[in-house]
N, C-alpha and C positions, 0 to 999 in steps of 0.2 A: 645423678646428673639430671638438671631441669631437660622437660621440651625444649627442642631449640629447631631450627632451620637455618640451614647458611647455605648458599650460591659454592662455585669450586669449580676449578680443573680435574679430573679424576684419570686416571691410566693406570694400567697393569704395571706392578713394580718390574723395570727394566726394560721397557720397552715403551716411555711415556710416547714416544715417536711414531710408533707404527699403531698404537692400540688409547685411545685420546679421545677424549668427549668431554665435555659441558653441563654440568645442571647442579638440581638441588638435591641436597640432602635432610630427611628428616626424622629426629628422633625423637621419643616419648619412653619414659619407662616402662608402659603399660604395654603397646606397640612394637615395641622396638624400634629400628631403624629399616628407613625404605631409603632408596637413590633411585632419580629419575635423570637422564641424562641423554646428552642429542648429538653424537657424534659419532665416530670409529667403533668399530664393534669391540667391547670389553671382555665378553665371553670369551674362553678357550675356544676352539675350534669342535674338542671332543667330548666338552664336558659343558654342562646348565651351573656346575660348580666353580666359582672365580675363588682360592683361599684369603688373597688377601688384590685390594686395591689402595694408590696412595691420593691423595691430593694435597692442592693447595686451595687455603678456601677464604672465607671472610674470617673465619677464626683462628687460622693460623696451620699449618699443615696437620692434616690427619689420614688414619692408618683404618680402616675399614676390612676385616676379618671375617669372614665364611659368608661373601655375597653370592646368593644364589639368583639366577634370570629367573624371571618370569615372565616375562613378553618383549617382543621387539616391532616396531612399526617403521617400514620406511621403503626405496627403493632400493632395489638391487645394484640397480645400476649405478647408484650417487655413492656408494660404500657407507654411505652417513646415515645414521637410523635413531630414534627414540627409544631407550631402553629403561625397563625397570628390574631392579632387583630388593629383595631382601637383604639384610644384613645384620649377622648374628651379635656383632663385637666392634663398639667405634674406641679410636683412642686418640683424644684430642691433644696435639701439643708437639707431635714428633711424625716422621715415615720411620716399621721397623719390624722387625720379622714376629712371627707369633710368640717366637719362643724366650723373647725378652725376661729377661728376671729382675725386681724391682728388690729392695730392702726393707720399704715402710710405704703403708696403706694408709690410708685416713676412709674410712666407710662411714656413712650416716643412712640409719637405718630407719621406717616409719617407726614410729611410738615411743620414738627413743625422749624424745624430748620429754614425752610426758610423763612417763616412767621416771625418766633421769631429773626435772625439777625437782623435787622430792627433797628439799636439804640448803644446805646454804654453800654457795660457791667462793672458793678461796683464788686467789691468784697466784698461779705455782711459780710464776719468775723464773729462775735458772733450772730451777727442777728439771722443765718441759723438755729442755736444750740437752740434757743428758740424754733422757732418753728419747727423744725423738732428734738428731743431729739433722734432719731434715725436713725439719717443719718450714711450711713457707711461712710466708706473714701471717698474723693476725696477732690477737691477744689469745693470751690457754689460760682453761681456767680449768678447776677439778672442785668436787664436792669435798673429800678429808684426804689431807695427806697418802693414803693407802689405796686411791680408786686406779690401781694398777696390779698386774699377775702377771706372774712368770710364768707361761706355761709348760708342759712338761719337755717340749723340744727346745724352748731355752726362749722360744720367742718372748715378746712384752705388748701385753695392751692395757692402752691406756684410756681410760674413758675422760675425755676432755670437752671442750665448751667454747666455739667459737667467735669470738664478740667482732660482731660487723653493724658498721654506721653507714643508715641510707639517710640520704637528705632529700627532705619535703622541700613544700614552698616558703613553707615557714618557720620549719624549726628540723633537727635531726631528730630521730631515732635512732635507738637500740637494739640488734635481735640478737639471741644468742643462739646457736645452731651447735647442740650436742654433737658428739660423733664418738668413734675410735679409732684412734691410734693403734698400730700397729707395728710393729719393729722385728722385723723378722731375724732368726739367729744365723740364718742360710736363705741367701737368697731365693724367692719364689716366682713361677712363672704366675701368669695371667688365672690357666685354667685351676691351677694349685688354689690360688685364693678364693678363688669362684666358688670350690665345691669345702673347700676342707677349713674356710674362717667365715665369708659371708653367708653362706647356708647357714650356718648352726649360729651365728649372730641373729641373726631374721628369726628363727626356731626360737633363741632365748625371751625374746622379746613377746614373740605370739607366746610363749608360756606365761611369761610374767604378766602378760594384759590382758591374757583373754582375751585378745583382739589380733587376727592377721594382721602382722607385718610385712615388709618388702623393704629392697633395697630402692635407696632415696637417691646416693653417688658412691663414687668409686673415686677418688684420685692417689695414684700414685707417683713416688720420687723418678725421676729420671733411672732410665732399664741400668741395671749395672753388671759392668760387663758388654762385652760384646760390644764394645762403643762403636764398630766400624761398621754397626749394621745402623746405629742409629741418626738420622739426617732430622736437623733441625733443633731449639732451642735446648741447653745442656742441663739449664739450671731451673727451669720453669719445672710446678710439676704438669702432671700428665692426668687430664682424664678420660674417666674407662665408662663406655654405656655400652650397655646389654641387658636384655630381659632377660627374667630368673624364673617369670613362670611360678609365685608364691604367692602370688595375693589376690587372686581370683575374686573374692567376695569381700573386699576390703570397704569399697563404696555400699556394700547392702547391710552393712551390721553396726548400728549402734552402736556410739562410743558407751561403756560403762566409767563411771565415776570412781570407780572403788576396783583396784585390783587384784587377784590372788596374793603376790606375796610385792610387796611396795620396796623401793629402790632404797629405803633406811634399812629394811632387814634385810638383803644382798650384802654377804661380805665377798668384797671383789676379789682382793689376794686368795682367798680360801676356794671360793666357791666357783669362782671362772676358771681355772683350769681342770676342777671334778665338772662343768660342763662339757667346754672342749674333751676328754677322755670319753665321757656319756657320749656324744656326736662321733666319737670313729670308733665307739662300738655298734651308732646304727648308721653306721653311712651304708647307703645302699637300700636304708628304708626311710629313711627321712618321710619321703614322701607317706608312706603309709602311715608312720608315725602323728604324722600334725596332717594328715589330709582333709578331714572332718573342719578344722581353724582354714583352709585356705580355698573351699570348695563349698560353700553352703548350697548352692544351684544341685546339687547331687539328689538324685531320687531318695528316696527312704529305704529303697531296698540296698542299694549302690552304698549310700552310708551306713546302710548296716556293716553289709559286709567289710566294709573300710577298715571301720573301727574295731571290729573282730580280728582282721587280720594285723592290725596295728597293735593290741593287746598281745598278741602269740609274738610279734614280733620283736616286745621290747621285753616280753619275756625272757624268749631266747637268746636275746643281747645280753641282759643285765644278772640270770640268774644262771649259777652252775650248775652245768648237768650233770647229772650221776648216772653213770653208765653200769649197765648190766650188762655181762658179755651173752654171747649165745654160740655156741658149739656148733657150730652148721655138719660136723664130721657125727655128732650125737647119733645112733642110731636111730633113736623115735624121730630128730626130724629131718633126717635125711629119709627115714618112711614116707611121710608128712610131706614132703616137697615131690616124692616120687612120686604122686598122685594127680600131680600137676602134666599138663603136654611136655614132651622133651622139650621143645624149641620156648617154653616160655620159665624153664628153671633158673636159669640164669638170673634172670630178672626175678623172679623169687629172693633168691639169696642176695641179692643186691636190695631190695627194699628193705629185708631183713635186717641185714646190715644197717641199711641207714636211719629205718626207722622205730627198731625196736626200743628204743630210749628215749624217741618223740611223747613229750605228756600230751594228754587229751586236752583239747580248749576246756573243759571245767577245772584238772590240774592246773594250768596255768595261769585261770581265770582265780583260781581257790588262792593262787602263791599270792600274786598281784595284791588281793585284797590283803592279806594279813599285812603285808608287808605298807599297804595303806593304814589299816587301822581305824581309828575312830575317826579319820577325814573322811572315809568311805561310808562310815557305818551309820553318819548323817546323813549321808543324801538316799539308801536306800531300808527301807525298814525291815529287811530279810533278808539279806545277804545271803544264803544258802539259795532260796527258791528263788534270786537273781539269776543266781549262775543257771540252777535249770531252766527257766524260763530263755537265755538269754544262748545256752545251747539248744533250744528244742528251736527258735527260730532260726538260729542258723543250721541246723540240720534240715527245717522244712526249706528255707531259700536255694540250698546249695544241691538236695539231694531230691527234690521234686516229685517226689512218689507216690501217686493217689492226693490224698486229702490230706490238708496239714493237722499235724497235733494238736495243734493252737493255734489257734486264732489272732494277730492281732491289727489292729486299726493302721494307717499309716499313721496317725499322728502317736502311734505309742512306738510303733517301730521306731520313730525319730529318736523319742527321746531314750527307747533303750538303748540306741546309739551315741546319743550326748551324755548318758550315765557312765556306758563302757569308754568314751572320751576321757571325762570326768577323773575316770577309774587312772588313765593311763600320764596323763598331766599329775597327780597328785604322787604316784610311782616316783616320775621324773622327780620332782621336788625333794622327795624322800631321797631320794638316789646323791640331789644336792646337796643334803646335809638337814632337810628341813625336820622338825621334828612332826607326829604325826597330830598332835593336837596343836599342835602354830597354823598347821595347814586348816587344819578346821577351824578356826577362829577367823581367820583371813576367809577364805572360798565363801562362809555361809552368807557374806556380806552382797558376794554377785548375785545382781538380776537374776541373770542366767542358771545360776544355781538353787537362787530360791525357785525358781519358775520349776528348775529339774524336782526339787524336792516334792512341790504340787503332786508334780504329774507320779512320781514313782508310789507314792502316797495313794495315792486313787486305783493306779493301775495292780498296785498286790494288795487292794482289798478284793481283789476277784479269787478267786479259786484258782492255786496254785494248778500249773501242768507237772504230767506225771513226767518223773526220768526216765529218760531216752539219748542212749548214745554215749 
């Protein structure tokens, strides 16, 4: 959803009577949404938290989700006062409860366009209408017959191409505005789409670009179901703004020219649902995942760590563990444990338990790579005194003990950090279906990677650190 501003009536759903004010609303992707407003007090009585408010505005009635107060100005006396809040979730086009469930999304994502020109666009005609039964107007276009996947719960997305005509003073233009289509197999609420298709949309996009992504809009088909909560237009769609908090450093980073892997080698039916599968094996790390792609502002120690833990992370998602039992009844180590205080045994045998099968950051550091292969084995010239190197610093950051083992500058800590990055984007690819020499052919083209290759070049002609840990 663009910046907008619109004027409005606003009141607490069900009581526009007693609880009623006036003003503006304003939203940015970047931002969010604020509401400034001069009337009746909106707040509950006992809470700074309002979950939802309705209005009627210049753009047609809308549905305002998790606004919180933040100041009020006025007298006591007049009941009337100047209020601001926050607000987490606008949804343009209807009033309706949180828990609406839609059937089909249309999302446009940043980079999408530039990723997705790549190819010659076809005009799908009736195609479109099968599987999207609710597309509103425009023209659909699609690159080859196949730029659609079924994913494994039955949903379908479709990567399409929006053809919209603005007119000049003196002649029209053309813009085509990518997106996806979305057609869900079971209806989905709001928050459902938020975390479990527009998240790892945004993620695919910063992998394939090398560049942070963010969500650009949201619209979805009129709620289905539940009709008698929803007030206002039946057939219009509906759009959805809210900030997602992904692209932090999207204005500081150089567009690159050249991508890791280009939108002609994506095969869509194949490879978009082994993404989606990859995404809800790390949902819950996303964030540490691509944190390094949406946080460049991050100290060098900060993204050390990041990316260390983003590595063990996607380990642990994507590789199987092999368990070794351990006998806690074993004589030796119920010895072994009895030497510990009474009151902290317990907690013995429970780390025990959880963590005897945990590999060391070099094991998991050592999987990563092979499973990389010669995509890896370009960008650092020792792979072995990597990992040492790459553990001795994060054991000096995390463990702070006396004097570090090694030494290293902030600008190598960066890039040991962009290396371990490097390391954990080419995994994903691999995980894609990419082959490990495709990947290396692609990567060594980037800036960003030639520059990594520089520095790791320079930084192991020093004298390897000894193993520790």
């Amino acid at each position: 959803m663009d910046p907008f501003e619109t004027q409005g009536s606003w009141w607490v759903p069900g009581k526009k009577r007693h609880h009623h004010a006036t003003g503006k609303f304003k939203y940015s992707p970047d931002e969010g949404g604020t509401l400034n407003v001069f009337g009746k007090r909106l707040e509950a009585s006992d809470s700074l938290h309002v979950p939802a408010l309705f209005g009627d505005t210049e753009r047609g009635p809308a549905t305002l989700f998790g606004c919180n107060f933040k100041g009020a100005a006025g007298r006591p006396e007049s009941r009337h006062f100047s209020q601001d809040f926050t607000v987490d979730l606008i949804v343009l086009g209807c009033h309706t409860d949180i828990d609406f469930a839609v059937n089909h999304a249309s999302v446009q994502v940043e980079n999408l366009d530039r990723w997705a020109s790549i190819g010659k666009l076809d005009l799908l005609g009736e195609d479109v209408r099968k599987l999207l039964p609710n597309a509103g107007f425009g023209v659909y276009f699609q690159h080859e017959p196949d730029m659609w996947a079924t994913l494994g719960n039955g949903d379908k997305v479709l990567l399409s191409a929006l053809d919209s005509f603005f007119f000049g003073r003196n002649n029209a233009t053309v813009a085509v505005k990518y997106q996806f289509d979305i057609t869900f197999a079971q209806a989905k609420r709001i928050s459902e789409i938020r975390e479990d298709y527009i998240v790892p949309l945004i993620d695919l996009l910063t992998v394939f670009t090398d560049t942070p992504s963010s969500l650009q809009s949201l619209t979805v088909s009129p709620p289905a179901g539940k009709r008698s909560a929803l007030h206002g237009p039946r057939f219009q769609p509906l759009d959805i703004g809210f900030q997602i908090n992904r692209n932090e450093s999207s204005r500081q980073i150089a567009s690159e020219s050249l991508y890791p892997v280009k939108f002609s080698e994506f095969s869509f039916r194949q490879q978009l649902p082994l993404w989606f599968e990859l995404a809800q094996k790390l949902k819950g790390v996303h964030g540490l995942t691509f944190g390094l792609r949406y946080a460049d502002n991050m100290s060098a120690e900060n993204r050390y760590l990041n990316s260390t833990t983003a590595a063990e992370a996607l380990h642990r998602a994507t590789f199987e563990s092999v368990r070794a039992k351990i006998d806690l009844k074993n004589d030796a180590t119920r010895t072994w444990i009895s030497q510990f205080p009474a009151e902290e045994q317990a907690l013995i045998k429970t780390r025990l338990n959880q963590y005897i099968n945990d590999p060391s950051l070099g094991d998991r550091l050592h999987g990563l790579i092979k499973k990389a292969g010669v995509a890896f084995d370009t960008l650092v010239p020792d792979p072995t005194e990597w990992v040492k190197l790459v553990k001795q610093v994060r054991n000096d950051l995390t463990h702070q003990e006396g004097t570090p083992k090694v030494r290293v500058t902030s600008e190598e800590m960066y890039w040991l950090a962009e290396s371990i990055a490097q390391l954990v984007t080419i995994c994903i690819l691999v995980d894609l279906g990419y082959a490990p020499t495709a990947i290396d052919t692609q990567i060594v083209r980037s800036h960003r990677v030639q520059a990594l290759i520089r520095q790791m070049a320079r930084q192991f002609s020093k004298s390897a650190p000894t193993e520790s840990g």
